[in-house]
N, CA and C of each residue as an Amber inpcrd file, in Angstrom:
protein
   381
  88.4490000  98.7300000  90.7190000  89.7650000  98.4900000  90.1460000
  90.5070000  99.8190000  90.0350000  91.6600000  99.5820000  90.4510000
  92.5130000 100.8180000  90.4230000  93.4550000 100.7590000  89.4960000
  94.7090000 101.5560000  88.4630000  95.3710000 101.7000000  87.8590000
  96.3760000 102.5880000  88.3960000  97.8080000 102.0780000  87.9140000
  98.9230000 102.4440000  88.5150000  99.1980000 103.9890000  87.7390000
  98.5310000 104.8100000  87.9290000  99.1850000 106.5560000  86.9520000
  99.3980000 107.4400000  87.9750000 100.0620000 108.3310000  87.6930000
 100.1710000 109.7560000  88.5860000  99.7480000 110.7990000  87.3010000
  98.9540000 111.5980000  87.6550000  98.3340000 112.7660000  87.2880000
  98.8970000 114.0170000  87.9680000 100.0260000 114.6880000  87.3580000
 100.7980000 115.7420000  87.5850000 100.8170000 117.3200000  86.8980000
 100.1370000 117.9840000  87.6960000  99.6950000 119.8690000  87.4120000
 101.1930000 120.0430000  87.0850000 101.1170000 120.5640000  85.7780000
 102.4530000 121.3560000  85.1960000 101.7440000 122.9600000  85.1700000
 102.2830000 124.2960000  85.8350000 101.3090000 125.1210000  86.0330000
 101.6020000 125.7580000  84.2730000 103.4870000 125.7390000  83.9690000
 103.7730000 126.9300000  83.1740000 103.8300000 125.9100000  81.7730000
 102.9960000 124.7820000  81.7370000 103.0180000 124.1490000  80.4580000
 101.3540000 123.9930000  80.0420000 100.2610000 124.4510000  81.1290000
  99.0360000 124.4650000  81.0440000  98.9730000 122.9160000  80.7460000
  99.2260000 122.0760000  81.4050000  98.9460000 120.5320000  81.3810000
  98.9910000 119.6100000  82.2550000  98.2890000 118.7890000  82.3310000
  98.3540000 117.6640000  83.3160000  99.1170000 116.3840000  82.9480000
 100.0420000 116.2750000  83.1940000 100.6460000 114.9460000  82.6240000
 100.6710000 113.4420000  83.2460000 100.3480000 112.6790000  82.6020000
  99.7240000 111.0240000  83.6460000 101.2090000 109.7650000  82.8920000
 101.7120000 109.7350000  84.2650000 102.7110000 108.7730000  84.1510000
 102.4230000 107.1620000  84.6120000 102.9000000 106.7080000  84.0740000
 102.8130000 105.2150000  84.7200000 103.7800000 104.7210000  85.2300000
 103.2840000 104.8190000  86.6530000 103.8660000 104.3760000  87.7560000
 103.9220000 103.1090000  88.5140000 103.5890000 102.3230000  87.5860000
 103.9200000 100.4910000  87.9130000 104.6020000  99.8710000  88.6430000
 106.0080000 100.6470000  87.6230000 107.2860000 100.0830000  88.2400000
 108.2140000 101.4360000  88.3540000 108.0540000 102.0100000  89.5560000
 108.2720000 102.7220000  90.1310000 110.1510000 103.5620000  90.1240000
 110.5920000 101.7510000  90.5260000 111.8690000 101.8840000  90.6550000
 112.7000000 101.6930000  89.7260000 112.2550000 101.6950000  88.2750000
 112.6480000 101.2310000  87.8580000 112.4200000 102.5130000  86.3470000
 111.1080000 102.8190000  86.1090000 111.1960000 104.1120000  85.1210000
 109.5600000 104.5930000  85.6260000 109.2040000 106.0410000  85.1530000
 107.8610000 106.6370000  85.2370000 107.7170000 107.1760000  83.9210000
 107.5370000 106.3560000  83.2700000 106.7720000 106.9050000  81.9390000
 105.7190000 108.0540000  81.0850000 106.0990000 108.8790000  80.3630000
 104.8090000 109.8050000  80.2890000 104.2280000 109.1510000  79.5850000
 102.6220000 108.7520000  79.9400000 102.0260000 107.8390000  78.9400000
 100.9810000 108.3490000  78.3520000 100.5230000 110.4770000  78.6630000
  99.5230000 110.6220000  78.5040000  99.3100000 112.4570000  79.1580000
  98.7480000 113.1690000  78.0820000  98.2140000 114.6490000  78.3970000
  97.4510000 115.2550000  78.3690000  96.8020000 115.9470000  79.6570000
  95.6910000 116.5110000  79.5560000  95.7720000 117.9170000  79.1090000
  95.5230000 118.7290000  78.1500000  95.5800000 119.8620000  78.0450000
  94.3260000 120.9210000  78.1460000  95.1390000 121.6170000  80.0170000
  94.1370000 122.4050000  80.2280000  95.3520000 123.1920000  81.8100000
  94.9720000 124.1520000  81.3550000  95.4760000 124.6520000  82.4150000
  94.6090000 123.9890000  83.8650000  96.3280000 124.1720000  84.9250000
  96.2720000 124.0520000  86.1780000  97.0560000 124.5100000  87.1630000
  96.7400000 124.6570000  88.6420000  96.8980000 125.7820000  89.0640000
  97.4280000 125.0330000  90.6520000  98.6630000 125.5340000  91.0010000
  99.5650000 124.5310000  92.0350000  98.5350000 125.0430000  93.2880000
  98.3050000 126.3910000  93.5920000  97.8050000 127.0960000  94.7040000
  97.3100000 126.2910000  95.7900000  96.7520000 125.0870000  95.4360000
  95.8390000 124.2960000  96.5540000  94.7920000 125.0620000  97.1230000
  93.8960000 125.0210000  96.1700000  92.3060000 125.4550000  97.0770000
  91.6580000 124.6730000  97.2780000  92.0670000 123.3610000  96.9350000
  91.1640000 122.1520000  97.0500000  91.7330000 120.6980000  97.5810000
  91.0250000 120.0660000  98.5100000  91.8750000 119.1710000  99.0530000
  92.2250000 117.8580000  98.3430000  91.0390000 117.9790000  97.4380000
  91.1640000 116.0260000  96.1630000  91.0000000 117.0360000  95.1390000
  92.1130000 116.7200000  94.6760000  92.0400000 117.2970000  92.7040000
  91.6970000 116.5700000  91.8750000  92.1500000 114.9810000  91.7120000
  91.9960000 113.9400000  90.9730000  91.0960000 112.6830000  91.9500000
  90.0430000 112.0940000  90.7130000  89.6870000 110.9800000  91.1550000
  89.6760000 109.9820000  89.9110000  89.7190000 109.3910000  90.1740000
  90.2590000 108.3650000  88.6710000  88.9100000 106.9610000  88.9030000
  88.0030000 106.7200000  87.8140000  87.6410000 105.5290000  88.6570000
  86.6860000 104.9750000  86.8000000  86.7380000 104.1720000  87.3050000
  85.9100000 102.5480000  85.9980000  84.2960000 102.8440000  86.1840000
  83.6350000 102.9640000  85.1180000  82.2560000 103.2920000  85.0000000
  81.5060000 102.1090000  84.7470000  80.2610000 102.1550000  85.2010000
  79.5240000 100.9800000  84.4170000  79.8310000 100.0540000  83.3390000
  80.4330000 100.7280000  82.4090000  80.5160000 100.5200000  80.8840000
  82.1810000  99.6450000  80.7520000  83.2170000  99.7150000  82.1470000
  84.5550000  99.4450000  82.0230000  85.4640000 100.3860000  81.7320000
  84.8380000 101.1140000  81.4860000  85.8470000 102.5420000  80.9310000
  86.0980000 103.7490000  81.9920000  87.5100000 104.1290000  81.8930000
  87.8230000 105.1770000  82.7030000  87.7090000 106.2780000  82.5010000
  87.0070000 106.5340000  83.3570000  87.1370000 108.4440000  83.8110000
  87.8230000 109.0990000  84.5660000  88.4320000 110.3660000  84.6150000
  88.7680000 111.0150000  85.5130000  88.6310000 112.2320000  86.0420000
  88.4550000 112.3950000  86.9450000  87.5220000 113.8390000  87.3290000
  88.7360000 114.2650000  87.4710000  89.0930000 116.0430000  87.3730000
  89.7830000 116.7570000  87.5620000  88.8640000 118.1650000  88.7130000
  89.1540000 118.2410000  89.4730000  88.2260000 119.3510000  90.9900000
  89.0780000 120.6820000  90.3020000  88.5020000 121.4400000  89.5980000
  89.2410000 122.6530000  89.1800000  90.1490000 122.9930000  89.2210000
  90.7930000 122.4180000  88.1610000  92.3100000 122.4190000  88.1930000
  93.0050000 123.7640000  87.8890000  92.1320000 124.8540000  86.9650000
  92.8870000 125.7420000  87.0910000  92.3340000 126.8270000  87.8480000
  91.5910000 126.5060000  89.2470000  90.8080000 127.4400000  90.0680000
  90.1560000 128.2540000  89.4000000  89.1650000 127.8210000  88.4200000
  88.1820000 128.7850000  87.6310000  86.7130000 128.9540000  88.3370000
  86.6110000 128.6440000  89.3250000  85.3460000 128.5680000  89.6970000
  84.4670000 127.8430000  90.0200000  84.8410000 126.0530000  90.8810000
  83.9050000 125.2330000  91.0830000  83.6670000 124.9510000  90.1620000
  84.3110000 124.2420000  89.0730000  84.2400000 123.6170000  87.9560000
  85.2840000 122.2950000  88.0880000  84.3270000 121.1720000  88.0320000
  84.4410000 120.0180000  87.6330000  84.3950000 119.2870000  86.2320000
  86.1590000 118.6080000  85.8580000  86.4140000 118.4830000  84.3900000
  86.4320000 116.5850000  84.6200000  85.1170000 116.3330000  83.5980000
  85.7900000 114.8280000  83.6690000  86.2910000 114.6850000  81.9010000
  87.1260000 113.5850000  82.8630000  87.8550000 112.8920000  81.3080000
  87.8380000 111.6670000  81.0310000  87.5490000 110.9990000  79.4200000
  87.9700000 110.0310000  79.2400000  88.9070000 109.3590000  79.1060000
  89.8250000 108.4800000  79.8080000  90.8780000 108.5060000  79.8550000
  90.8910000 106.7220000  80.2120000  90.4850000 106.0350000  78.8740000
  90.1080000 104.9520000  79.5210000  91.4830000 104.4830000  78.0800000
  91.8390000 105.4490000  77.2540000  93.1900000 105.4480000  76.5680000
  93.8650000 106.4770000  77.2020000  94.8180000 106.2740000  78.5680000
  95.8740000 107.6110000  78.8760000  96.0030000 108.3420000  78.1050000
  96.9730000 108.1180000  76.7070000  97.3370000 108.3790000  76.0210000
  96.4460000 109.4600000  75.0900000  95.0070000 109.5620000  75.0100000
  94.4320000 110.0010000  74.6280000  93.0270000 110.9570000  74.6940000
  93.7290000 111.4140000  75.6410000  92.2670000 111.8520000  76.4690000
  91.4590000 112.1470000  76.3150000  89.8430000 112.7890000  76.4440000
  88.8060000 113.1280000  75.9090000  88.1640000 114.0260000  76.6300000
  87.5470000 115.4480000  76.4270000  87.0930000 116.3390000  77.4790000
  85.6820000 115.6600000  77.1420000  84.5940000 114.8910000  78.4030000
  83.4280000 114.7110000  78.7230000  82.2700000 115.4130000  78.7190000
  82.6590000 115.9260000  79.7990000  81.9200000 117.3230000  80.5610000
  82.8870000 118.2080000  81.5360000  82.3310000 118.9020000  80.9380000
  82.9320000 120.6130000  82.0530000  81.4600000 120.9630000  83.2650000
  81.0200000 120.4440000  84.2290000  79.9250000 120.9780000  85.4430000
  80.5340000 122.2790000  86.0640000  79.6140000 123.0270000  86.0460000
  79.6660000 123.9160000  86.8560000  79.4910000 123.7510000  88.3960000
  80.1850000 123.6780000  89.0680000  79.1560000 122.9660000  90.7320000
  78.7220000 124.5540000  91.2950000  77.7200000 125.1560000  91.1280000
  77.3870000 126.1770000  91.5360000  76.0920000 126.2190000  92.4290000
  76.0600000 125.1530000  93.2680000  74.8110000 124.7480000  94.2980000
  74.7950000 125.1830000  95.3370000  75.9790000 125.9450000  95.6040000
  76.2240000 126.6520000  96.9700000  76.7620000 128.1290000  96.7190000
  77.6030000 128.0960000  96.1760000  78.3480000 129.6890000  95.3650000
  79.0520000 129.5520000  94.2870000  78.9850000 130.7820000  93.4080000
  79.5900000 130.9340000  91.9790000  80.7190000 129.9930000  92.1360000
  81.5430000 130.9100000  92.6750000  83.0170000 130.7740000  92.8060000
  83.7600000 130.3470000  93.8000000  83.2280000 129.8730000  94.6520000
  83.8420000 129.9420000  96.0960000  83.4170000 128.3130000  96.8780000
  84.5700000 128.0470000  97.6070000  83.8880000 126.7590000  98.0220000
  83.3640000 125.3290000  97.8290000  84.1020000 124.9920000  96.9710000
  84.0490000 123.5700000  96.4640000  85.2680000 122.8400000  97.3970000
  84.9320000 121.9700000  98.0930000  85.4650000 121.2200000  98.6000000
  86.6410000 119.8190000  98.0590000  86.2620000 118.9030000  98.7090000
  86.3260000 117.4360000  98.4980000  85.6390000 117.5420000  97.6780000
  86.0950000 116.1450000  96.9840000  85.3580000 115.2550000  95.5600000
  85.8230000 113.7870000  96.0740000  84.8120000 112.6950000  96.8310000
  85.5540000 111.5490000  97.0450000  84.2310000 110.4580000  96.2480000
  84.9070000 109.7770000  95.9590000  83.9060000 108.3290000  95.6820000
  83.3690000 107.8540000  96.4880000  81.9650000 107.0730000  96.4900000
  81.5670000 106.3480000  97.1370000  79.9290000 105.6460000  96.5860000
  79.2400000 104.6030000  97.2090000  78.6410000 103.5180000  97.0390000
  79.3720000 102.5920000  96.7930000  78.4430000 101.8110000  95.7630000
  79.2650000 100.2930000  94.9420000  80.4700000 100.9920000  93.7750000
  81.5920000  99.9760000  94.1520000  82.7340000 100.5010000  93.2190000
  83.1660000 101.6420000  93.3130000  82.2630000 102.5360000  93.6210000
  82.7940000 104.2120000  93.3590000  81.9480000 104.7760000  92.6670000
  81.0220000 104.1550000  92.1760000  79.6630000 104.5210000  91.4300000
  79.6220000 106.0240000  91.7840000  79.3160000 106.8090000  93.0540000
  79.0170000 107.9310000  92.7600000  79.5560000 108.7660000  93.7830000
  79.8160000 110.3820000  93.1880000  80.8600000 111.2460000  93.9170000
  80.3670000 112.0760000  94.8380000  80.6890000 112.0140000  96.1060000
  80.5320000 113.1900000  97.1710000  81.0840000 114.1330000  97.1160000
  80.4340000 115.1630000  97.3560000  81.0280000 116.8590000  97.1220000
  80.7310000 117.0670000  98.5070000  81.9780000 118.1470000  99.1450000
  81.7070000 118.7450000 100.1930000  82.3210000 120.1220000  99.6490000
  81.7090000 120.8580000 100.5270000  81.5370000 122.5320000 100.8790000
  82.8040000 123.3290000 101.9300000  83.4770000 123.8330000 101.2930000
  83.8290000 125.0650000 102.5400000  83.6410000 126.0690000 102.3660000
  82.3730000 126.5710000 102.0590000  81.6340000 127.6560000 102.1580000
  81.3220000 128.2790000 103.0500000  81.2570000 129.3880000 103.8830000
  81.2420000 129.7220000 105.0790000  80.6090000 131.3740000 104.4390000
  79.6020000 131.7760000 105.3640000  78.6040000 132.8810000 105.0890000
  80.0430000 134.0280000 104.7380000  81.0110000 133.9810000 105.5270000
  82.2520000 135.2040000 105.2150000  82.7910000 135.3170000 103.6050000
  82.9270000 133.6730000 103.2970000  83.8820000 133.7310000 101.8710000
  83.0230000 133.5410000 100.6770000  81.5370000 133.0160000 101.0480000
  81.2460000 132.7900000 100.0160000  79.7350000 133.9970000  99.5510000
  80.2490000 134.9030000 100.1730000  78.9260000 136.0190000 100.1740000
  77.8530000 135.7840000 100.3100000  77.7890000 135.0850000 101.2690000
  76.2010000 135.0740000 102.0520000  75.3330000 136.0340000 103.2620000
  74.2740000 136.1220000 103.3350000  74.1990000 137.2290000 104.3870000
  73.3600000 137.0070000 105.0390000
């Protein structure tokens, strides 16, 4: 199940703001804030994944939003309006800092997240 929001990097307000985007043509509502810095730069190709857990409740992963280092932020966000910091992961299985890819869903529902790498022996100090 999917839900109609946009999750929008404000860089100089350190926030993510989630609108509801339903009815499109009609108004986009702020219905909801994440407060945490984020960072426009694009080092990463999926920033947001939004998805329903076992339990019915939403999470949303944030792919390092403020380029700190291969750090993955999920949130509870199963009230927009109210968000909840989960867990902060470090993804440091390949390099500190460098190289975190994609973040996409997959199995049943979306059950569980694929990470890919652009790590390359040049950027991510390997030898």
């Amino acid at each position: 199940a999917s839900r109609d929001l946009l999750f929008v990097c404000l860089t100089q307000a350190s926030e993510v703001r989630i609108y509801d985007i339903s009815r499109p043509m009609d108004e986009l509502p702020l219905i909801g804030k994440i407060g945490t810095r984020c960072s426009r730069r694009g080092l990463h190709d999926y920033r947001v994944l939004d998805h329903r857990g076992d339990d019915g409740r939403y999470r949303t992963l944030l792919v390092d939003p403020s380029d700190s280092g291969n750090r993955l932020w999920y949130w509870d966000t199963d009230d927009p309006s109210k968000p909840e910091l989960l867990l902060e992961l470090h993804a440091n299985w390949e390099a500190e800092g460098d190289g975190l890819g994609q973040v996409r869903p997959g199995g049943p529902e979306g059950r569980y997240h694929f990470v890919t790498w652009h790590c390359a022996d040049l950027f991510c100090g390997k030898r």
